[in-house]
C-alpha positions as CSV (number, residue, x, y, z in Angstrom):
1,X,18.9,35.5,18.0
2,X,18.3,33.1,20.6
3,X,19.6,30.0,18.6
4,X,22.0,29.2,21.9
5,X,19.1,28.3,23.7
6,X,16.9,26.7,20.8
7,X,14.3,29.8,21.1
8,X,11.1,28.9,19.9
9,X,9.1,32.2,19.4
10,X,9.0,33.3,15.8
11,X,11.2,36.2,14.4
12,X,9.1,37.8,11.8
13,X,10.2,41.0,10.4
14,X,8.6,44.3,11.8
15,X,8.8,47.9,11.4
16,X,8.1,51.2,13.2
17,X,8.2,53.7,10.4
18,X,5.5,56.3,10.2
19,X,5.3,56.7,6.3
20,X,1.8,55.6,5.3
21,X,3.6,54.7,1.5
22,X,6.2,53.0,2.9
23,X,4.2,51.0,5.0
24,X,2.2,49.9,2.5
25,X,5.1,48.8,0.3
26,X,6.4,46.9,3.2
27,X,3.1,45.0,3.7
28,X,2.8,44.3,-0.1
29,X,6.2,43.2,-0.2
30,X,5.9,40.8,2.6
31,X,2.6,39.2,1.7
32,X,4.9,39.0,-1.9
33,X,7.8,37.5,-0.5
34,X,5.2,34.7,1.5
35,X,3.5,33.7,-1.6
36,X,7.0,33.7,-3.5
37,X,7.7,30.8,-0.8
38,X,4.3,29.6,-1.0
39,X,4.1,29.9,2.8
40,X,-0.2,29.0,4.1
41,X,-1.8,32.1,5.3
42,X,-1.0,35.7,5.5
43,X,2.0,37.5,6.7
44,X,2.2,39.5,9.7
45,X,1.3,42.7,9.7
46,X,5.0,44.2,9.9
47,X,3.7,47.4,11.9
48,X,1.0,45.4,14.2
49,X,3.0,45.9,17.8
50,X,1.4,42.1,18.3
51,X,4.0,41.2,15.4
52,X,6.8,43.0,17.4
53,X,6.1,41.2,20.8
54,X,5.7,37.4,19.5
55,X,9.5,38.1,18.6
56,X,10.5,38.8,21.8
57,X,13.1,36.1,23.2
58,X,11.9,33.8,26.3
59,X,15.0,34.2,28.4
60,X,13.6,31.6,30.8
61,X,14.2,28.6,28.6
62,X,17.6,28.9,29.2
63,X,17.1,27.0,32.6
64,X,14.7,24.6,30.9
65,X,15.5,20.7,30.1
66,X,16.9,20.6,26.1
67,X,17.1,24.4,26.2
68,X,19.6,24.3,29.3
69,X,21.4,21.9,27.6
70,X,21.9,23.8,24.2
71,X,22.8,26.8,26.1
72,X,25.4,24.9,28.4
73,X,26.8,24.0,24.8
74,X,27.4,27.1,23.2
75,X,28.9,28.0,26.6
76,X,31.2,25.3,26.4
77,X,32.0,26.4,22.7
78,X,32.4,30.0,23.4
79,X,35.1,29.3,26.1
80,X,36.9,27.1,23.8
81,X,37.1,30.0,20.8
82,X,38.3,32.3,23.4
83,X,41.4,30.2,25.0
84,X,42.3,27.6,23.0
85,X,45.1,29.4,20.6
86,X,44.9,27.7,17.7
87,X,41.1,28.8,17.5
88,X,41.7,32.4,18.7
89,X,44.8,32.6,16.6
90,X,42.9,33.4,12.9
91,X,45.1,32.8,9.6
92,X,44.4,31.2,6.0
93,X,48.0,30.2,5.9
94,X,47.2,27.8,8.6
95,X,44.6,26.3,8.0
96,X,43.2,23.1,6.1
97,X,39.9,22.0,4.7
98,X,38.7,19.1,3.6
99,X,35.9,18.3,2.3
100,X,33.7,15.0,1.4
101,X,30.1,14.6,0.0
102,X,29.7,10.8,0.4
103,X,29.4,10.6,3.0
104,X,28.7,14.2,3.8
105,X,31.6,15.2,5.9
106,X,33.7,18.2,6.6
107,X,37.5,18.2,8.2
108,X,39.0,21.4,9.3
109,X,42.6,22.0,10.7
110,X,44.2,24.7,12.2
111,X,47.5,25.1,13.9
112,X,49.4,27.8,15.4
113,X,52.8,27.9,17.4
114,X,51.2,26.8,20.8
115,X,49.3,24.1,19.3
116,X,46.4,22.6,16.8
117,X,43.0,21.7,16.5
118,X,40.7,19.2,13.9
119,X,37.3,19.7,13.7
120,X,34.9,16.6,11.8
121,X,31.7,17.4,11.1
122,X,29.4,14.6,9.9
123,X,26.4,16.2,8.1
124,X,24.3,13.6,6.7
125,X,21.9,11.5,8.4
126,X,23.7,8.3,9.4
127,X,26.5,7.6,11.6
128,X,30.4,7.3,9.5
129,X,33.0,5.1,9.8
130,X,36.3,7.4,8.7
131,X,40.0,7.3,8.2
132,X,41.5,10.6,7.9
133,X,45.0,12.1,8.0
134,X,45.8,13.7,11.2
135,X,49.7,14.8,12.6
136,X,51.7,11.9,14.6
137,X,50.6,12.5,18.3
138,X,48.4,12.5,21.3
139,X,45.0,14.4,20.6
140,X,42.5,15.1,23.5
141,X,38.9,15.4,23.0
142,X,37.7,18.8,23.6
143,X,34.2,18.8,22.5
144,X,31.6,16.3,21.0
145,X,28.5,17.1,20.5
146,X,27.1,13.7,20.0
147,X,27.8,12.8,23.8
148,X,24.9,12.4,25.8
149,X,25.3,14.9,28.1
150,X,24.3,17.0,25.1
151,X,21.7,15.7,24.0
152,X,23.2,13.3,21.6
153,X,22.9,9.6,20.6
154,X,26.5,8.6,22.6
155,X,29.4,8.4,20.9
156,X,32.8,5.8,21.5
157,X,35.0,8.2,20.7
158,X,37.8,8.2,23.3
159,X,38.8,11.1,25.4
160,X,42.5,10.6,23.3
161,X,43.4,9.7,20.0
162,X,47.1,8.4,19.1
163,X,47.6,9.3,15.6
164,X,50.3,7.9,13.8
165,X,49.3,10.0,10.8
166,X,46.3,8.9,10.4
167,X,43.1,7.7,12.5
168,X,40.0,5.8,12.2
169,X,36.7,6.2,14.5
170,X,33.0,6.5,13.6
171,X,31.1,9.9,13.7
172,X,27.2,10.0,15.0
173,X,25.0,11.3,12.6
174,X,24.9,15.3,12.7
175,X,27.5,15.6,14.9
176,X,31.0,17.3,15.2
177,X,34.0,16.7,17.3
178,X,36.8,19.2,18.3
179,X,40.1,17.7,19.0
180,X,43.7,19.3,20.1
181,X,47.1,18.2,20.2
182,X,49.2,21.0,22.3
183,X,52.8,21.4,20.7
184,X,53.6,21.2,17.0
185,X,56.4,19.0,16.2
């Protein structure tokens, strides 16, 4: 909770039960599962209320500098799951994956009868050159998060890709980009 605007208040695990037992079991097993993880220091107390209220979510960053900008994002993202078809229209049957671990990248392809989408998502920690198999036509950049204007390094990706069946361009480090090409031939 709180990832679409990068929270940054802590979400540790608290209780309200009433049980003394159970409360203690709860303790023990926190302060057990911290020094499993050889986390420093000492849980928090799962039934101190101060535990319960460093959770709560600041709302306000929302409107604040990197935070605004992350929450703009999943905006963005949200409306494109919601009207784009061949993101709203769900099926295994059409759909492809593809994936590469040097470098670290992941391709995903979905299609539907009003149109399809590719996904790249470059995981490691440099910027990719790739070549990758994409359907003959026009494909119009809906969303990359390495542009500026979220946050990211820049990218020269252009706003529309001609595939002839396949395409090269380069992929910032951790970044993704969401193309569409309306229409399947």
């Amino acid at each position: 909770m709180g990832e679409e605007h990068g929270e940054t208040a802590p979400f540790p695990y608290f209780i309200s039960h009433s049980e003394p037992d159970y409360i203690e079991l709860v303790r023990r097993g926190r302060q057990a599962e911290f020094d499993e993880f050889a986390w420093q220091g000492v849980a928090s107390d799962p039934l101190d209320e101060t535990t319960f209220h460093q959770a709560k979510l600041q709302h306000a960053l929302q409107t604040q500098g990197y935070h605004q900008t992350l929450w703009e994002f999943y905006q963005k993202l949200i409306r494109l799951l919601k009207s784009v078809p061949a993101l709203v229209i769900l099926s295994k049957d059409e759909l492809e994956v593809v994936r590469c671990e040097k470098p670290p990248v992941l391709f995903l392809r979905r299609w539907c009868d009003q149109g399809q989408v590719a996904a790249v998502f470059n995981f490691g920690s440099d910027s990719t050159s790739l070549i990758m198999s994409l359907p003959s036509g026009s494909w119009h950049k809906l969303l990359d998060s390495s542009e500026v204007r979220w946050s990211g390094p820049g990218n020269n990706a252009p706003p529309v890709l001609l595939s002839p069946g396949t395409v090269a361009f380069t992929l910032p480090a951790h970044s993704f980009i969401l193309l569409e090409r309306t229409g399947i031939q």
